[in-house]
Backbone as CSV, one residue per row, in Angstrom:
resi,resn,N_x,N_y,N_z,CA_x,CA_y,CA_z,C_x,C_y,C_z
1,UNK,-32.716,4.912,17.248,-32.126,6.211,16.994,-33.239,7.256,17.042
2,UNK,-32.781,8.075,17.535,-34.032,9.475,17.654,-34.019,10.305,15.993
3,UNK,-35.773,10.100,15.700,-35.826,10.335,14.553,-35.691,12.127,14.466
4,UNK,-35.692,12.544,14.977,-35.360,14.001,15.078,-33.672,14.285,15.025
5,UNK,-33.017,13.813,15.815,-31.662,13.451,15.342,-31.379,13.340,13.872
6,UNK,-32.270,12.113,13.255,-31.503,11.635,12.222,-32.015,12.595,10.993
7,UNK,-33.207,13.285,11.203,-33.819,14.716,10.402,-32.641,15.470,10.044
8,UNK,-32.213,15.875,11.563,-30.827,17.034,11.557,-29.728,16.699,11.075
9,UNK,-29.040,15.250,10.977,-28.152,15.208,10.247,-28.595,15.036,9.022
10,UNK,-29.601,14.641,8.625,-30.153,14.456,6.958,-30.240,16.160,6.425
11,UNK,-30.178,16.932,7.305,-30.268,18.307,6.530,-29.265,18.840,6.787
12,UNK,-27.960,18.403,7.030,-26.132,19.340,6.841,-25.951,18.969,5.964
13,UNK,-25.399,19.885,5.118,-24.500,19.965,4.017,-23.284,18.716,3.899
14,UNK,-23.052,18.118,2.518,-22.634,17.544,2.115,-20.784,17.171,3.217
15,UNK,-20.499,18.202,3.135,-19.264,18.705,3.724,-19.194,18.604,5.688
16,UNK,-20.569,18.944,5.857,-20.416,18.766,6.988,-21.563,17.204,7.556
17,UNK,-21.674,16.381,6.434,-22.108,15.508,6.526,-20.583,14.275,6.848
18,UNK,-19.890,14.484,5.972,-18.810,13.842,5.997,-17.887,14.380,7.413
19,UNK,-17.473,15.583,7.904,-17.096,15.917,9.436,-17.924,15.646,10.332
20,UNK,-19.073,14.869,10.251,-19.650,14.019,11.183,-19.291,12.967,11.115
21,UNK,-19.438,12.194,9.777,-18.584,10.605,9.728,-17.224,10.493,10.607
22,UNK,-16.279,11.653,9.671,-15.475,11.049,10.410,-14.875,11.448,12.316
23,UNK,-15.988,11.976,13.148,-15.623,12.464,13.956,-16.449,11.131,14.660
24,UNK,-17.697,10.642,14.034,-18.090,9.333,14.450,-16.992,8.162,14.564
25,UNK,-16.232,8.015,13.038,-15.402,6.977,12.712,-14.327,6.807,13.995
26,UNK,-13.803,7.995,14.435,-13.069,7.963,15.419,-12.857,8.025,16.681
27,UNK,-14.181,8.050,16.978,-14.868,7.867,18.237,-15.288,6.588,18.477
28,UNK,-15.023,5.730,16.979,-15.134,4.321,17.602,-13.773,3.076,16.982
29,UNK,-12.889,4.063,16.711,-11.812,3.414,16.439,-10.546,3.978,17.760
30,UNK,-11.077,3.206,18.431,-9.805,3.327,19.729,-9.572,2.379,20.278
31,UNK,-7.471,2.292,20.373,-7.415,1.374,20.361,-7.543,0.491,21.564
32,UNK,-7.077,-0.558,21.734,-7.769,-1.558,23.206,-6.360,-2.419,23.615
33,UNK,-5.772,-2.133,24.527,-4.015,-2.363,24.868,-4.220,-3.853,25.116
34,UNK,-5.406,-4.063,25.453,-5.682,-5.548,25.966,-5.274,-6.478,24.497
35,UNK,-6.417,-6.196,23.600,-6.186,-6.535,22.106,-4.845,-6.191,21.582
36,UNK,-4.283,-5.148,21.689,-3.176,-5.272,20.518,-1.875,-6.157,21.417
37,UNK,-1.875,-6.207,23.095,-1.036,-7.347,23.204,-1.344,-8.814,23.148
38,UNK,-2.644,-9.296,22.985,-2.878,-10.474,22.568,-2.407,-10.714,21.235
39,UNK,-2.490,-9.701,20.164,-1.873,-9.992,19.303,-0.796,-9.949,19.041
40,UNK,0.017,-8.982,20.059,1.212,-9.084,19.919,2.312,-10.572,20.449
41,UNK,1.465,-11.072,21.370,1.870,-12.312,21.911,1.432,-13.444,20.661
42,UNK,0.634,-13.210,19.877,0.213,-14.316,19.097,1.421,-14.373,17.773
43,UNK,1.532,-12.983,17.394,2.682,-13.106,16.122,3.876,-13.686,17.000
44,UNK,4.171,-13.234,18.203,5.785,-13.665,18.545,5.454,-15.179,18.638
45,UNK,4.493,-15.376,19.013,4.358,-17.496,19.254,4.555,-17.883,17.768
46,UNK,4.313,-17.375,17.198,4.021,-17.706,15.375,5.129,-17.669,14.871
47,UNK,6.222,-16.422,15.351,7.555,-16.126,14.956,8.343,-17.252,15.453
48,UNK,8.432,-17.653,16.615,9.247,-18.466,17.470,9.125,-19.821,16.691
49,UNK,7.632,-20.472,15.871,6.936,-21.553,15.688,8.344,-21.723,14.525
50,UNK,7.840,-20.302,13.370,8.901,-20.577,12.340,10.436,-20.811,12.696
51,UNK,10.909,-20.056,13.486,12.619,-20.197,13.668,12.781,-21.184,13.892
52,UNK,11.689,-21.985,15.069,12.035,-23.638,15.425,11.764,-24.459,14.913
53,UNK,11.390,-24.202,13.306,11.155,-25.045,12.599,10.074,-25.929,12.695
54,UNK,8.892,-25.308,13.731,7.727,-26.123,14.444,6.773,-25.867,13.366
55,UNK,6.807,-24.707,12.435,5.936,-24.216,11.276,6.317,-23.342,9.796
56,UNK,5.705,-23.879,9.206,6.841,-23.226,7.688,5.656,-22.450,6.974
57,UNK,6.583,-21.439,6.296,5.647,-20.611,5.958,4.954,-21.143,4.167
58,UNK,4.099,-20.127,3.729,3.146,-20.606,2.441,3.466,-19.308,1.909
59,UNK,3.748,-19.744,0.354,4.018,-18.307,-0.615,2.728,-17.861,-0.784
60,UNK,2.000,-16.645,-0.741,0.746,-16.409,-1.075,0.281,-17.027,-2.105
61,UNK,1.351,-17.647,-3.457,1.045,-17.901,-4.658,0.365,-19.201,-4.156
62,UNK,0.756,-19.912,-3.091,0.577,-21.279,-2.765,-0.782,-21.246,-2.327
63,UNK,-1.184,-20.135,-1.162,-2.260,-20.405,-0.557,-3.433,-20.056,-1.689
64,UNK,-2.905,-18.318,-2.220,-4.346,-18.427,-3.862,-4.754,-19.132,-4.597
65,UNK,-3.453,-20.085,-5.166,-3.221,-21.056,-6.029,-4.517,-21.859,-5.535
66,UNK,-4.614,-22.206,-4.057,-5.585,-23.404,-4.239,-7.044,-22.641,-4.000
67,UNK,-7.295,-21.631,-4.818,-8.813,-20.961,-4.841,-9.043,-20.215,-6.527
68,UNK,-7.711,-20.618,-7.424,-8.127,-20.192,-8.516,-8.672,-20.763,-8.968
């Protein structure tokens, strides 16, 4: 990182320290069509698993239960 850069943001104001975060945050939260249909294909295989009775589901109480 260019230490002159990181000078200049070390000297904005509190307020405009945070409208850098989040203009960063969202410049790297975008989404990726590739990823959200892999996942979308993965819940429907998962959905299909349960209806056909190929997989049964766990009460959360069940799965915590075995880490209390």
């Amino acid at each position: 990182m260019d230490k002159t850069l990181l000078e200049e943001v070390l000297m904005l104001n509190a307020s405009e320290k945070l409208a850098l975060i989040e203009v960063l945050y969202e410049s790297l939260d975008k989404p990726d069509p590739e990823v959200d249909k892999a996942w979308l294909d993965v819940a429907a295989e998962r959905q299909a698993a349960v209806l056909k009775g190929e997989a049964r589901l766990i009460s959360s109480d069940e799965v915590f239960g075995k880490y209390r």
